[in-house]
C-alpha positions in Angstrom: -242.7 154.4 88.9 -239.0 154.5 90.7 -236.2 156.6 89.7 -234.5 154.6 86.9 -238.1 154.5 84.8 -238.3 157.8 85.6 -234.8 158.5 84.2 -235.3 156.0 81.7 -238.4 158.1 80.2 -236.4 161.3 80.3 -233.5 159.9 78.6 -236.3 159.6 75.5 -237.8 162.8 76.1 -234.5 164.3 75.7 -232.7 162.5 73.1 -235.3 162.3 70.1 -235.0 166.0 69.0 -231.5 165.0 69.4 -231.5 162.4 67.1 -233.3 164.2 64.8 -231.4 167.2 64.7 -227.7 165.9 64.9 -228.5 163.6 61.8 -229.0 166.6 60.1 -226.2 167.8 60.7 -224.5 164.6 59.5 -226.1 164.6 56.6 -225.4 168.4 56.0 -221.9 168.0 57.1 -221.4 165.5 54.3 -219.4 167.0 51.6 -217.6 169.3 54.1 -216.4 166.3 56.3 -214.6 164.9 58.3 -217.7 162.6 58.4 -216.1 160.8 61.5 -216.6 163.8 63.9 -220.6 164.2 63.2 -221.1 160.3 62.6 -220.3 159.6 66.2 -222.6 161.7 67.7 -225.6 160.1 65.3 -224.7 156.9 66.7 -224.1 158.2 70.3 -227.3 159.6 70.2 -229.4 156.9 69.1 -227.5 154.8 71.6 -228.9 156.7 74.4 -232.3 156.6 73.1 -232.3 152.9 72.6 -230.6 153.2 76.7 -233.2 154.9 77.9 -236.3 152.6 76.4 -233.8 149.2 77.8 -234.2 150.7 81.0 -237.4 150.7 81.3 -237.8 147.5 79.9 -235.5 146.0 82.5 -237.5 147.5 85.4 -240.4 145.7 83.9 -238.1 142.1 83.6 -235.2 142.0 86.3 -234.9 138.5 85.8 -233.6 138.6 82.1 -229.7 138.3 81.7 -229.3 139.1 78.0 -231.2 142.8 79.3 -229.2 143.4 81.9 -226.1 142.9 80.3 -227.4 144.7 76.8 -228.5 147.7 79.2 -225.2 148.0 81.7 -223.4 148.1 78.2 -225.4 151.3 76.5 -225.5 153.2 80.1 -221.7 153.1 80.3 -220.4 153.0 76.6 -220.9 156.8 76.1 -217.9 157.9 76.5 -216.3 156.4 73.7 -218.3 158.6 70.6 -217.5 161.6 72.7 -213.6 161.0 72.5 -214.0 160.0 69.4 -215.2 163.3 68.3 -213.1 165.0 70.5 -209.6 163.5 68.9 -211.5 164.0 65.2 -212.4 167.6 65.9 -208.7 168.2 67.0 -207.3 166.6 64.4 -209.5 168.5 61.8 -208.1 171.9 63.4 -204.4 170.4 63.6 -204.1 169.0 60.6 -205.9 171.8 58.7 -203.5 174.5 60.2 -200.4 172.4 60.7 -200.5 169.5 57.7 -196.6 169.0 58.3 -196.6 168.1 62.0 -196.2 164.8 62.2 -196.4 164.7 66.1 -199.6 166.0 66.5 -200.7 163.4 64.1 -199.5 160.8 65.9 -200.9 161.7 69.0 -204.3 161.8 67.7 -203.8 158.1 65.9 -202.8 157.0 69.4 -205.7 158.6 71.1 -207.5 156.5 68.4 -206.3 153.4 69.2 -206.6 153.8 73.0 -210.6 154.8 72.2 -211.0 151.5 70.6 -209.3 149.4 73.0 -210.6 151.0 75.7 -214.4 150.5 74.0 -213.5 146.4 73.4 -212.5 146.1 77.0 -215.4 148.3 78.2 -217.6 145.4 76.2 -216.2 142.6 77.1 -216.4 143.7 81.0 -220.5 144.3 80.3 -220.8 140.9 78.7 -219.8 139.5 82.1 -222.2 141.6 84.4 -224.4 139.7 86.7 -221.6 136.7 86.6 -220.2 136.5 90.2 -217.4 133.8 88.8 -216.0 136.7 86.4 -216.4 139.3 88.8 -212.2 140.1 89.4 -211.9 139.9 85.2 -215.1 142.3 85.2 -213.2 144.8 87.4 -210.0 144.8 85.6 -211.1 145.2 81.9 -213.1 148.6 83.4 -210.7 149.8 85.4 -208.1 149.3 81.9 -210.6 150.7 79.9 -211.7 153.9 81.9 -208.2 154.5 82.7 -207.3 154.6 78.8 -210.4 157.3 78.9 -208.6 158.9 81.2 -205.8 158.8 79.6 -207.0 159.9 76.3 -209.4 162.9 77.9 -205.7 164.5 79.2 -203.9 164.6 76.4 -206.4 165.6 73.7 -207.4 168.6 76.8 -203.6 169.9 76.7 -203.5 169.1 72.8 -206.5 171.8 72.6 -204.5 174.3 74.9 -201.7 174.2 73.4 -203.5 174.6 69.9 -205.5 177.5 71.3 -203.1 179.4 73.9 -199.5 178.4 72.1 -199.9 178.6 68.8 -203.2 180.9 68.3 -201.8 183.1 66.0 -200.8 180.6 63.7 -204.5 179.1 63.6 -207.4 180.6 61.4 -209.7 182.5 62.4 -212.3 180.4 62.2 -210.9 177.7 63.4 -210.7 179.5 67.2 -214.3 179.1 67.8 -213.4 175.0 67.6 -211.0 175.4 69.9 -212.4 177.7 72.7 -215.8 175.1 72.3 -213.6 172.1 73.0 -212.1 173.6 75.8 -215.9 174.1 77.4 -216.8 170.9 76.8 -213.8 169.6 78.7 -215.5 170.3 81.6 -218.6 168.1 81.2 -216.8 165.5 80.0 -213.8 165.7 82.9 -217.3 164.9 85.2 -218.5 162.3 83.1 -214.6 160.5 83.3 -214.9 161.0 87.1 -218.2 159.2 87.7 -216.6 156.3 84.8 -213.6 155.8 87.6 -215.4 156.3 90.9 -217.8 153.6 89.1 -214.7 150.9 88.3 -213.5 150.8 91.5 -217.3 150.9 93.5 -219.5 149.2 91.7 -217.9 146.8 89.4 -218.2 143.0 90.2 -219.5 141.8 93.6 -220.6 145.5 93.9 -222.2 146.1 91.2 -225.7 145.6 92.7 -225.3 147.0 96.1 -223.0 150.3 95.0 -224.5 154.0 94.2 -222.2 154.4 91.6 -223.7 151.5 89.6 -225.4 152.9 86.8 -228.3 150.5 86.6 -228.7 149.4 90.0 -227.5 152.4 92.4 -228.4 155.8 92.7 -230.5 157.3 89.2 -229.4 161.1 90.5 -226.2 160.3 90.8 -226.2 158.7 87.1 -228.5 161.3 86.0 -225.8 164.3 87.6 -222.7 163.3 86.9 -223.5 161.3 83.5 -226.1 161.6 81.4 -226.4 165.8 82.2 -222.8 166.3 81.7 -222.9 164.0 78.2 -225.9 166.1 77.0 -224.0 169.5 77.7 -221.0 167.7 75.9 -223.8 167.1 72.9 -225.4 169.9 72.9 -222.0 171.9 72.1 -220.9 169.4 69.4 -223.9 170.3 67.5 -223.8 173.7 67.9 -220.3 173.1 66.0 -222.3 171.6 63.5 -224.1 174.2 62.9 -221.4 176.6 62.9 -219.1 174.0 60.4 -222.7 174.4 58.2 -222.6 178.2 58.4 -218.6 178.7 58.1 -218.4 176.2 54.6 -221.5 177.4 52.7 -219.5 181.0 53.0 -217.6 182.3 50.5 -214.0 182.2 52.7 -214.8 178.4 53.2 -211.6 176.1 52.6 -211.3 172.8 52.0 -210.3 170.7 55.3 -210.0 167.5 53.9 -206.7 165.2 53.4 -205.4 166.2 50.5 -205.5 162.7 49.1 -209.1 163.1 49.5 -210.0 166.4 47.9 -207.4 165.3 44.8 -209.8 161.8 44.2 -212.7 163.8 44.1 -211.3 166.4 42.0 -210.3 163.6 39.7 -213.8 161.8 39.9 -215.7 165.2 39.2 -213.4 165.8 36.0 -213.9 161.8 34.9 -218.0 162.8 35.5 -217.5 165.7 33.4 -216.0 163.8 30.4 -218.5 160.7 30.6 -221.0 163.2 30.3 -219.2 165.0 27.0 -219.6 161.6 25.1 -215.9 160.4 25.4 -215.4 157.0 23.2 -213.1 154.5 23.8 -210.9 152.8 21.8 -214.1 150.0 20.2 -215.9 153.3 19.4 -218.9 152.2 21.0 -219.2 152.8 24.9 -217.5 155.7 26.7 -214.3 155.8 27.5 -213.8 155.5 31.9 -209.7 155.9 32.6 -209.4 155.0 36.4 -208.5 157.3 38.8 -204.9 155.7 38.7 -204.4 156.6 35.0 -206.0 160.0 35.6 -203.3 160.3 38.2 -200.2 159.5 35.9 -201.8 161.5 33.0 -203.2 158.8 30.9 -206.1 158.9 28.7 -206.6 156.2 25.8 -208.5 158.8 23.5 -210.9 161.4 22.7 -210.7 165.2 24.4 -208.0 165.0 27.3 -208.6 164.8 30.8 -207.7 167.3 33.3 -206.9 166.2 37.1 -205.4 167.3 40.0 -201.9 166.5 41.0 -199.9 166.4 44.8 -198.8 170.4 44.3 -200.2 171.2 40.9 -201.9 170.3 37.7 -202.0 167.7 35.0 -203.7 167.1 32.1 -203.5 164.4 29.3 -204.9 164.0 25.9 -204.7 161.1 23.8 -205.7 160.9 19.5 -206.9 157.8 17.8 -208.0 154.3 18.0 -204.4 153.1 17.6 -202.9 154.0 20.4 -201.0 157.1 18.9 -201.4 159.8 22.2 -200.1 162.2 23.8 -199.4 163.7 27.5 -198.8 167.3 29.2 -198.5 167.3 32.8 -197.7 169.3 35.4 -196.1 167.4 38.5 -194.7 168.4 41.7 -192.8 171.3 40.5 -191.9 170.4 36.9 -192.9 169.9 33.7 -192.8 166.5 31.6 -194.7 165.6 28.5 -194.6 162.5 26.7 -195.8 161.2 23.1 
């Protein structure tokens, strides 16, 4: 057994209670959202399971292309669910503490955009290993891509310092312990960058089979140091934020992070629910009545016992009488009052 099955069958060892745990998380994490920060890590983690079992099978079958290439694409992809959490985790505290700023929100779409890029480019350049004809293009698209990462890793880092040592008093409380984690993990994942650029200019193209720095083919404690250790720390603190996200919204001081947009659809959707359930009847008298959330929205209802939904910055409500069409409306909208009849 050489080194790569070796760190092939750790990589398995490691990563199932990984996979079990962090999709609990995911699912736990559900109603309290953002589901795009705990969703990545469910996929990153199965990603390096299904990594470590392709490396084994590739020491077992050198000779097969479609491997290789399948392999060289899990081993170096994993930086791109990391980032991905690390912008949405950022952009969870931002936007929960600072809803007006439009700058930090555009920073954190183009960190976004960069990440997906960056992970196109990053495929394409693994869908030409083992190629010696597309071995310049290889070398370009990862160099791009990694420096995108690298790109990306900087800005969210000083986007988390500012948060945390500029504008800490205007944060929540709670919303510190984010902050200080994300700055820890940093670390890990500045090692993990490193190792992605030493990689892009050693071991891409004509290199890629002679270089240490190739993950498949080069040195397995080099891979094992500066990659897949650093990526499991970076893990292993995104799901202690789980946990603590778990902890911090089943309290009683727990407020709702969502986009407002969000939290006002399902506000509407858990009042339409509750009038379904009362026996609302449409206009034909024989099935209930189900406004959309649209109508709910404007303060329409076509009959029966009024619906009450959330608006931008307060309340409305709407009730309507008859089968004819005769109704009425009451609504509180962004600071005013308006009925209509």
């Amino acid at each position: 057994m050489n080194e790569h099955t070796a760190l092939g069958i750790a990589q398995i060892v490691f990563y199932v209670p990984a996979v079990v745990y962090i999709h609990y998380i995911g699912i736990r994490c559900w109603k309290y959202g953002p589901k795009m920060v705990w969703y990545p890590l469910m996929v990153f983690a199965l990603v390096r399971l299904a990594g470590g079992g392709l490396v084994i099978a590739y020491q077992n079958d050198r000779t097969n292309i479609d491997l290789i290439k399948a392999t060289y694409v899990l081993l170096n992809i994993g930086l791109v669910p990391l980032l991905t959490v690390f912008n949405r985790m950022s952009a969870m505290v931002s936007t929960a503490n600072f809803p007006g700023d439009d700058r930090l929100k555009k920073i954190q779409k183009i960190c976004g955009i960069l990440i997906l890029v960056a992970a196109g480019l990053l495929g394409a350049a693994g869908g030409m290993a083992g190629k010696d004809e597309e071995a310049n293009s290889q070398t370009k698209l990862s160099e791009i891509a990694y420096f995108e990462f690298l790109a990306v890793f900087v800005l969210l880092t000083l986007l988390c310092a500012y948060l945390y040592f500029v504008k800490h008093s205007h944060i929540r409380q709670d919303h510190h312990t984010y902050l200080r984690w994300m700055l820890l993990a940093a670390a890990p994942l500045a090692v993990r960058t490193a190792y992605g650029i030493i990689g892009v200019f050693e071991a891409t193209g004509k290199n890629i089979l002679t270089s240490m720095w190739s993950s498949l083919f080069g040195s397995a404690t080099a891979f094992a140091l500066m990659a897949l250790l650093p990526e499991y720390m970076v893990l292993a603190i995104f799901m202690y934020l789980g946990h603590y996200r778990i902890k911090t919204c089943r309290s009683r001081n727990w407020v709702d992070d969502r986009p407002p947009k969000k939290k006002l659809k399902d506000k509407l959707r858990d009042k339409l629910q509750q009038g379904m359930s009362l026996g609302q009847m449409g206009p034909a008298g024989d099935r209930p009545y189900t406004p959309s959330i649209e109508q709910a929205e404007r303060g329409e209802n076509g009959s029966g016992r009024g619906l009450l939904g959330a608006g931008d910055s307060g309340r409305g409500g709407a009730s309507g009488l008859g089968h004819d069409g005769l109704g009425g409306g009451l609504g509180l909208g962004r600071g005013g009052f308006g009925g209509r009849l």
